[in-house]
C-alpha positions as CSV (number, residue, x, y, z in Angstrom):
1,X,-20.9,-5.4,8.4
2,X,-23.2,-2.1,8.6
3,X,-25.8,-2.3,11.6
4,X,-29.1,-1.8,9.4
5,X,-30.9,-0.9,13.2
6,X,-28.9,2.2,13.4
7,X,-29.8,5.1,12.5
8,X,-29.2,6.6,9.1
9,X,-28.5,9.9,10.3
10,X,-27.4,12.0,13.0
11,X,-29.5,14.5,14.4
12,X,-27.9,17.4,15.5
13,X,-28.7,18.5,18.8
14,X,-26.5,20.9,20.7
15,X,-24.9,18.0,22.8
16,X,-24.0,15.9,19.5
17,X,-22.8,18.7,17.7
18,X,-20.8,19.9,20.3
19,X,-19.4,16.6,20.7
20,X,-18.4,16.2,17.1
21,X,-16.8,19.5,17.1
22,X,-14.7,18.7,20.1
23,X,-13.6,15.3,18.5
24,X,-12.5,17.5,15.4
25,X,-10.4,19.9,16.7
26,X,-9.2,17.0,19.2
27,X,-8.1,14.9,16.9
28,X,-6.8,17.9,14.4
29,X,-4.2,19.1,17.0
30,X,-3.3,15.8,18.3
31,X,-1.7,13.6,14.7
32,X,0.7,14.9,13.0
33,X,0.5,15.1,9.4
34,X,2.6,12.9,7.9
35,X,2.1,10.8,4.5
36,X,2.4,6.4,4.8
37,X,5.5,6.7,3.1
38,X,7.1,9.1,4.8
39,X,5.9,7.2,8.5
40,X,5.9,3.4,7.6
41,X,7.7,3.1,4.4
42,X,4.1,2.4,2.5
43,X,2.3,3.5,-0.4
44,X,-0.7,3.6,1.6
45,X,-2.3,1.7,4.4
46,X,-5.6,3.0,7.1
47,X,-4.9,3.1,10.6
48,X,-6.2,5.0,13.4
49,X,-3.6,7.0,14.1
50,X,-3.1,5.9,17.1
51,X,0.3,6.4,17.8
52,X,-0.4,10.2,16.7
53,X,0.8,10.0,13.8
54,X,-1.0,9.5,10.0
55,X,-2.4,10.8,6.7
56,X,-5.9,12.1,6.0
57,X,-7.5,8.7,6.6
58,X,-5.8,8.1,9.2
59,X,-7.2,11.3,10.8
60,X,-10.9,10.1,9.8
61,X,-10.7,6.9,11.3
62,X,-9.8,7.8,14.3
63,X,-12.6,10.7,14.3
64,X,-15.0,8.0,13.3
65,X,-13.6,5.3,15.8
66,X,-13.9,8.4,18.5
67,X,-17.7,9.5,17.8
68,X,-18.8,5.9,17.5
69,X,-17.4,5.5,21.0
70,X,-19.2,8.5,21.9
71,X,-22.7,7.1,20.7
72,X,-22.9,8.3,17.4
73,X,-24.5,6.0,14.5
74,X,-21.4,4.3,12.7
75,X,-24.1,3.7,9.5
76,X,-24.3,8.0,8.9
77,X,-20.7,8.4,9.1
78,X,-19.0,7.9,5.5
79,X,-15.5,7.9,4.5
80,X,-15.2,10.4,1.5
81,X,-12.4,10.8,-1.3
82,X,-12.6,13.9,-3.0
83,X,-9.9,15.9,-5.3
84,X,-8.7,19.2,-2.8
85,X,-7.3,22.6,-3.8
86,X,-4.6,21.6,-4.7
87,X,-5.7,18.9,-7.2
88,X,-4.8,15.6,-5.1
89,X,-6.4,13.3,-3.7
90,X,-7.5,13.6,-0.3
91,X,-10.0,11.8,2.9
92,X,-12.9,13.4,4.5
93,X,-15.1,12.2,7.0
94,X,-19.2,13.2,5.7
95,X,-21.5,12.5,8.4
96,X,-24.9,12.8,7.8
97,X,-27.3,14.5,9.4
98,X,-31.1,15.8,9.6
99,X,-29.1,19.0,8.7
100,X,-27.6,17.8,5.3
101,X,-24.6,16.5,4.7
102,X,-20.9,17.8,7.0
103,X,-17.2,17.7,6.3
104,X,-14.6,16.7,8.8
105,X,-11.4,17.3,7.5
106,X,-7.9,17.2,8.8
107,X,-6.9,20.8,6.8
108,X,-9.5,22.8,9.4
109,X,-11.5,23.0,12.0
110,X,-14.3,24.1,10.8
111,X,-16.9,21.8,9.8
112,X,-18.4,22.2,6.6
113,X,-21.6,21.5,4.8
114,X,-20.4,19.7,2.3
115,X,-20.8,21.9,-1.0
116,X,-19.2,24.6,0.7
117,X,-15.9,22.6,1.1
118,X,-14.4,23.7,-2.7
119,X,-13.4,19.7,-3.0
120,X,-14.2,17.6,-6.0
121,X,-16.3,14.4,-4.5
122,X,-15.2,11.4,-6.2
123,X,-16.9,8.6,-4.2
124,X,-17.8,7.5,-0.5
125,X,-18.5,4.4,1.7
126,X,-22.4,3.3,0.8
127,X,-24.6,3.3,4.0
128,X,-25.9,-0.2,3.6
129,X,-23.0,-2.2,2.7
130,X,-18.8,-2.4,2.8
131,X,-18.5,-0.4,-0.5
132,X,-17.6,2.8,-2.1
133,X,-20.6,4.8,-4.1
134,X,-19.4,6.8,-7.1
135,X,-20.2,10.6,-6.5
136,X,-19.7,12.0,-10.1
137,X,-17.8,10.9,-13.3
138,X,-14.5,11.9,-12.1
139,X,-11.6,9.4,-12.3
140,X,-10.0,8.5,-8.7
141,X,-7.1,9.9,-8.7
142,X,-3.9,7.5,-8.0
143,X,-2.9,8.7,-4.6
144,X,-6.3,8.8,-2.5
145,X,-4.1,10.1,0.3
146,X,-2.1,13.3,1.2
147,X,-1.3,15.2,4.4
């Protein structure tokens, strides 16, 4: 269930930001890429990554998990699909913030506003309830999850 009492979104102060970029990079260099198939003999199934392996959700989970722990609103984080470069489906993590909307992704380090990422956004979690909100009239696409 989303906490209603938490705050919608983040606000960006020095300390938070610098915590989420640490949690980023941290969790970028520390799973390896590696589709469900490939690692558990699944089509697809979200985990945390915990045992340092995982595919793109896998990496936003655990990034989400991680900034929850460190005091960061659960309600203004959203797990995103979108369509990447290369056409496939792929997981983001948006937060949002009294700064606009950021991209956490697994391909970089850099964290990205989120129309300056190049991806398609199909649809994310809704904010007040355990759904997914339709971001455009794109089609999902079958796989929702790469490396």
């Amino acid at each position: 269930a989303v906490d209603r009492s938490e705050p919608a979104r983040i606000s960006l102060t020095p300390a938070t930001w610098a915590t989420i970029v640490s949690v980023n990079r941290r969790v970028n260099k520390a799973v390896e890429p590696m589709t469900d198939q490939d690692h558990l003999h699944v089509a697809d199934r979200w985990d945390l990554a915990e045992d340092g392996i995982g595919d793109c959700e896998d990496f936003q989970l655990l990034k989400r998990h991680l900034l929850v722990e460190a005091g960061l609103p659960r309600r203004a984080m959203r797990m995103t699909v979108v369509i990447d470069e290369k056409g496939e489906g792929h997981a983001v993590l948006t937060l949002v913030t009294d700064r606009g909307d950021l991209v956490l992704d697994n391909k970089t380090n850099a964290i990205l506003p989120w129309h300056k990422t190049g991806y398609v956004f199909i649809k994310r979690e809704s904010q007040d309830a355990v759904a997914w909100v339709s971001l455009g009239g794109v089609t999902s696409p079958i796989t929702t999850a790469n490396r």
